[in-house]
N, C-alpha and C positions, 0 to 999 in steps of 0.2 A: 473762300466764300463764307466763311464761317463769324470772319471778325465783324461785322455791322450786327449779327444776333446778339455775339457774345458781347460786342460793347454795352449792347441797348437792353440786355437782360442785366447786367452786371449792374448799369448806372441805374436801374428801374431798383435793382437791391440796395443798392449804398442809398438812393433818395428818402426812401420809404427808413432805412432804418436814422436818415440822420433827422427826418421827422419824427422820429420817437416812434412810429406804428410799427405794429408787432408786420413782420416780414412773411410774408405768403410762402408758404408751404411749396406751393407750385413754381411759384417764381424759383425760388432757391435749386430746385430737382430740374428744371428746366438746365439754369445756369450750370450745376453741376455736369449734369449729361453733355448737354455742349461743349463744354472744358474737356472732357474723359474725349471725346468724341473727336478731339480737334487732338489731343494728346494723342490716341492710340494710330494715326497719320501720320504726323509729326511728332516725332520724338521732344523737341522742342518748342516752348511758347516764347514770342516775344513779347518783350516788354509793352509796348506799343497796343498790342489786342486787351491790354487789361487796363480797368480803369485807373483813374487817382484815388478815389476810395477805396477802403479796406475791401477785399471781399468778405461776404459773413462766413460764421465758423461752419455753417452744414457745409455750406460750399466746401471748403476747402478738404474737412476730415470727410469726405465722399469721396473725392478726388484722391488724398493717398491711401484713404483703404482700397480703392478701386482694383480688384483680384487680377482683373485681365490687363491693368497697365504693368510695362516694365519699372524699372527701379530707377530708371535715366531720366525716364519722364518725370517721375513724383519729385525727383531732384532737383529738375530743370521748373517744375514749376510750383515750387516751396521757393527756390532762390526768387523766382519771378515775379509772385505775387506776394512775399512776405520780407517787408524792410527789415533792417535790424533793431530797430525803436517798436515792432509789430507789438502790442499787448496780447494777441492770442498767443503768442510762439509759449508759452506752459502748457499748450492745448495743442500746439499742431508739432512741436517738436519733436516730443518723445513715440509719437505717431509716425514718422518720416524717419527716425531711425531705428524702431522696432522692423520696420518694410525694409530698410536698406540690409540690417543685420542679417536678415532670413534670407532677404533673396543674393545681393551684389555686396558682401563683406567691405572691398578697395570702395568705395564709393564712400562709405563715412569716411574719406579721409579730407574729403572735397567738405566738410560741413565744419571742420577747424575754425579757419579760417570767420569764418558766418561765427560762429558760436565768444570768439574772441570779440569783434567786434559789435556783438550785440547791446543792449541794453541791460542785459539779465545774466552775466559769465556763470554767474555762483548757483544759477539752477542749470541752465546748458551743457555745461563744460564736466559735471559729473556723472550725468545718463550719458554722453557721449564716451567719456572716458570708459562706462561700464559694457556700452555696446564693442568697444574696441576690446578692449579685454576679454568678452566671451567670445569674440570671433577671432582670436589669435592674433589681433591686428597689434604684435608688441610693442613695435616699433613706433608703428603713429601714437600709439597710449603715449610710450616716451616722448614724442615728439609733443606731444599736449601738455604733458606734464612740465617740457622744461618752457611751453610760451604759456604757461598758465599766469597769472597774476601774483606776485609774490602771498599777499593776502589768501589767497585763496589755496596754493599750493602744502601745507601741513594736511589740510584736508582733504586734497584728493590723491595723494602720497596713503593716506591710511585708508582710502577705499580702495587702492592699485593695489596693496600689500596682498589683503586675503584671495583677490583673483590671480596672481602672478603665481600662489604658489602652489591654488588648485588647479593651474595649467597641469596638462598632461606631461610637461617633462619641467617640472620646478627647478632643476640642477641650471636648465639653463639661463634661468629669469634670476637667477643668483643675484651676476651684477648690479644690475636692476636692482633687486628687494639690498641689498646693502647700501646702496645709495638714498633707497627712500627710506629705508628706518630711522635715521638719525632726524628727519624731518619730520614723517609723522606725528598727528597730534596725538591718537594714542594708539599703542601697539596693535600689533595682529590678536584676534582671539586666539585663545590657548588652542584648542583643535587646530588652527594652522599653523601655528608653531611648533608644536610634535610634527605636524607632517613634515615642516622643513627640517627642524632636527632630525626626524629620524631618515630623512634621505640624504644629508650630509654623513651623518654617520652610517651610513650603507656605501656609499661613496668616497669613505674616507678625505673627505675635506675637512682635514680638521679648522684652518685658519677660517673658513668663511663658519664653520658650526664655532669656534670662541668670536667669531666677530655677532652673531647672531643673538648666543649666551651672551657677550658683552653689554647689547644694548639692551635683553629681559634684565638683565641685573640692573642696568641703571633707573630703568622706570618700577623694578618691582619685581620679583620672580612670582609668578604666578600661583596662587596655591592649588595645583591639580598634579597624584602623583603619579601620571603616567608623565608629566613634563620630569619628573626629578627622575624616574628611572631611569629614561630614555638616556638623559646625562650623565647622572653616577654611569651607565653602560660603556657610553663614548667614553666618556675621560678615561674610564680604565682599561677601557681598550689603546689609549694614545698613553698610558703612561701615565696619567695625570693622579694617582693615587689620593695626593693631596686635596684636589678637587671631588673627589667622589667622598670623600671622608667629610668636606667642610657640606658638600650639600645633604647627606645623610644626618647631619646633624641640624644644617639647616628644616627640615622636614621636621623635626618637634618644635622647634621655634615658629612654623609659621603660621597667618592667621586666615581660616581656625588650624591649626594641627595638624599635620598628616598625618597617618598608620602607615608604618610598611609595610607591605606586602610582599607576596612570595615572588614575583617580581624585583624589587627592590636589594631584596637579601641576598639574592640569583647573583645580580648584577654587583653588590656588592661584594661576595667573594668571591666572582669573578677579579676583580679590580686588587682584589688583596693575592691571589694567585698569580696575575702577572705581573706584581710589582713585589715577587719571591717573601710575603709575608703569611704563609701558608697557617702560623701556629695562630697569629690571629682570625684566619678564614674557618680556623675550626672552633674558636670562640664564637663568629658573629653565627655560623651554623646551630650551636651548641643553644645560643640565647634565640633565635629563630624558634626552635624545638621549644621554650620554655616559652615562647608566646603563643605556643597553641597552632603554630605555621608546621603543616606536613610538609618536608621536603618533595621535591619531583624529579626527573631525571637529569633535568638543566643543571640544578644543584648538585646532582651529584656525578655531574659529568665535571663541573670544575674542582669541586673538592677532590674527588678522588685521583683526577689528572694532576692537582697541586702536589697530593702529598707523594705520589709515585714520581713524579720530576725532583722532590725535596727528597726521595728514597727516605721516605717514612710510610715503610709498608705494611709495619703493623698497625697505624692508624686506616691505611689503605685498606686493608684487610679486613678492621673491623668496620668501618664502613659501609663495606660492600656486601657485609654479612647484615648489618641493620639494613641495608637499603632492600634485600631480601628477605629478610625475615620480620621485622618490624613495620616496617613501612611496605611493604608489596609491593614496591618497586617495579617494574621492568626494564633494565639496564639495557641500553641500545651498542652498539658497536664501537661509538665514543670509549665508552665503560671501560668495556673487554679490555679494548686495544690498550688503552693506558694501562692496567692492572696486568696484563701480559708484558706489556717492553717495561713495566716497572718489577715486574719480579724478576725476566732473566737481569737485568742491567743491577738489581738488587743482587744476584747471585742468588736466589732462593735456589734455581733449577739443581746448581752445586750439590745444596745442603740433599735438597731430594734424595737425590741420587745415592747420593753419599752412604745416605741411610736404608736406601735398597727399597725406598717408598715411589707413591706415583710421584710424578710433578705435582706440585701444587697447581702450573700451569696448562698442565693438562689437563687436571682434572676442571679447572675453569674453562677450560673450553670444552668439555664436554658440554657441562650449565649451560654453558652461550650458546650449544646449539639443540642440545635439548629442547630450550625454552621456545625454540621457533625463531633465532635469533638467524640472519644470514651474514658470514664471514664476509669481512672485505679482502681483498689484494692486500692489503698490509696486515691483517688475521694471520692469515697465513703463512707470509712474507716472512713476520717477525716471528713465528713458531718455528718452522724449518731453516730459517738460518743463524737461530743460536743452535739447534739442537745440532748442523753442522761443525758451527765455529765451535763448540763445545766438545763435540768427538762421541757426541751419544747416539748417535743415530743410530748405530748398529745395535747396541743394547735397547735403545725405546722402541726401534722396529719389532720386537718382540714381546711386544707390550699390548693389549689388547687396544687400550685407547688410543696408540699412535694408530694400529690401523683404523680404527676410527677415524683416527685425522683423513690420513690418506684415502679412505673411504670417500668421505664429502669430501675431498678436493675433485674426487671425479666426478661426483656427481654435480660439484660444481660446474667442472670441464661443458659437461653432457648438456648441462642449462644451455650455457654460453653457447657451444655448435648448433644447440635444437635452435636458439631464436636466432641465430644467423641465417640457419636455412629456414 
């Protein structure tokens, strides 16, 4: 009952404006409400109830902001009353898929198709792209990207980039962001690129974190030094020695400059620790201190783990004593534990004894727990089974710090039962 209104309101609109006269207010909110009114009924409009003239633009942007229609309808009649040659579509577009985005996600996928064959791909086809991407829609964004227009596709390849990887799980948009990098016109902002770096490197992926590194190096490595950290860290966590060394150097070459930071230096003697070059990690530490950089307990969780694995325990030794005494330090369990399996496996426990003195490793675990520090399973682990395997038990039982020891392991014990029950 509706179509002889809606024809005859409609064509009274298209008349008037192809007379050039300014279009009545009335008319327009009539025609709208009619359209809403015949939609919230019928889900769909046919083609047929609406004129050959454009409808005007109140009409149409009343109709998809309209609150109480659903998402099927605004769909069914944007396809309906808007060709793909439409000159409003920059005006009623990004309005029909802001409503689809919020309310029915699967539904942009149906507006593809429309948006290819339009008149305008290079404005449509990247608000589309960018609604699909914040609605998780990954698959249809790919599916856009690969019917996009050759032309067109570098550029909407480097707007998919920084959404893919602020996805809630980037690990798995990987494929994806490897495929589009090589064609983007320019790279991801540096903030997205740590982000991916740094969850490849939590994930140990190394090949997709040098495929990533591969393509920032070819367009330009970035000058921001939480990027170079984040790498010197990886590399020398995979081994890559060489690469942590050529971009720490790179970092004074680039434009402007970097400064290291206490980050930077962390991670590089990290990289010199597991690549068994310890006597140079106590250089780069050594030059760190002469640039005014206070160590932390990061640094000296790998330092002093290097030289106790390299059984250079009087470096160990002094370390641990600067890291206490100089620097106020508070050594975490990391610490302990290395400076504990580095002295008995050093044989210090031997000389101790020998000499009718405390352990040296005793007396460091007292420090460790004096300080407020809490033993792990391997604190302890590694205390009571040299003092086994070594045959002192009997004699340091009479010692007042082994009961000590033995003291906190009960009390240990006593924690652990209280939170169970």
């Amino acid at each position: 009952m509706w179509r002889a209104p809606i024809r005859g309101l409609a064509s009274a609109a298209a008349a008037r404006a192809g007379a050039g006269a300014p279009l009545s207010g009335l008319t327009d909110a009539l025609l709208a409400a009619r359209l809403a009114n015949h939609l919230l009924t019928t889900p769909h409009i046919p083609p047929e109830l609406l004129p050959a003239a454009p409808l005007p633009l109140p009409v149409r942007l009343h109709v998809l902001r309209h609150p109480a229609l659903p998402p099927t309808s605004k769909l069914s009649f944007f396809l309906a009353a808007t060709p793909p040659s439409c000159p409003l579509l920059a005006a009623t577009f990004p309005v029909l898929v802001r409503a689809l985005a919020t309310h029915s996600p699967p539904l942009l996928d149906a507006l593809l198709p429309f948006a290819l064959s339009s008149s305008c791909p290079s404005e449509l086809l990247p608000a589309l792209l960018s609604a699909l991407l914040s609605a998780s829609r990954v698959d249809a964004a790919l599916a856009l990207l690969d019917a996009a227009p050759p032309d067109l596709l570098p550029r909407l390849a480097a707007a998919a980039i920084p959404s893919l990887i602020a996805s809630p799980d980037p690990i798995s948009a990987v494929p994806a962001i490897r495929r589009l990098l090589p064609i983007a016109s320019h790279p991801p902002p540096v903030r997205a690129t740590n982000r991916l770096l740094l969850a490849l490197s939590k994930e140990n992926l190394y090949d997709d974190f040098r495929h990533v590194f591969g393509e920032m190096s070819r367009r330009g490595l970035p000058s921001n030094i939480r990027f170079y950290n984040i790498c010197i860290h990886a590399f020398g966590k995979w081994r890559r020695l060489d690469m942590s060394l050529k971009l720490f150097a790179a970092m004074k070459t680039a434009s402007p400059p970097l400064v290291p930071d206490i980050c930077t230096h962390n991670s590089l003697i990290r990289a010199l620790v597991v690549g068994a070059r310890v006597a140079d990690a106590l250089v780069v530490y050594d030059e760190m201190k002469s640039f005014g950089i206070e160590p932390d307990v990061f640094t000296y969780r790998a330092i002093v783990d290097g030289c106790c694995k390299s059984f250079r325990m009087d470096d160990a030794l002094r370390l641990f004593q600067e890291m206490r005494g100089s620097y106020g330090v508070k050594g975490d369990a990391v610490v302990y534990n290395s400076l504990l399996d580095g002295l008995f496996k050093a044989k210090k426990l031997d000389e101790a004894c020998a000499k009718g003195k405390l352990s040296v490793a005793c007396k460091l675990f007292e420090i460790f727990t004096t300080l407020g520090r809490k033993g792990t399973s391997y604190t302890y682990n590694s205390l009571m089974t040299s003092f086994v395997k070594k045959g002192y038990l009997k004699q340091l039982c009479l010692v007042n710090q082994v009961t000590f020891i033995i003291t906190s392991i009960k009390l240990q014990v006593r924690r652990v039962k209280k939170s169970r029950s």
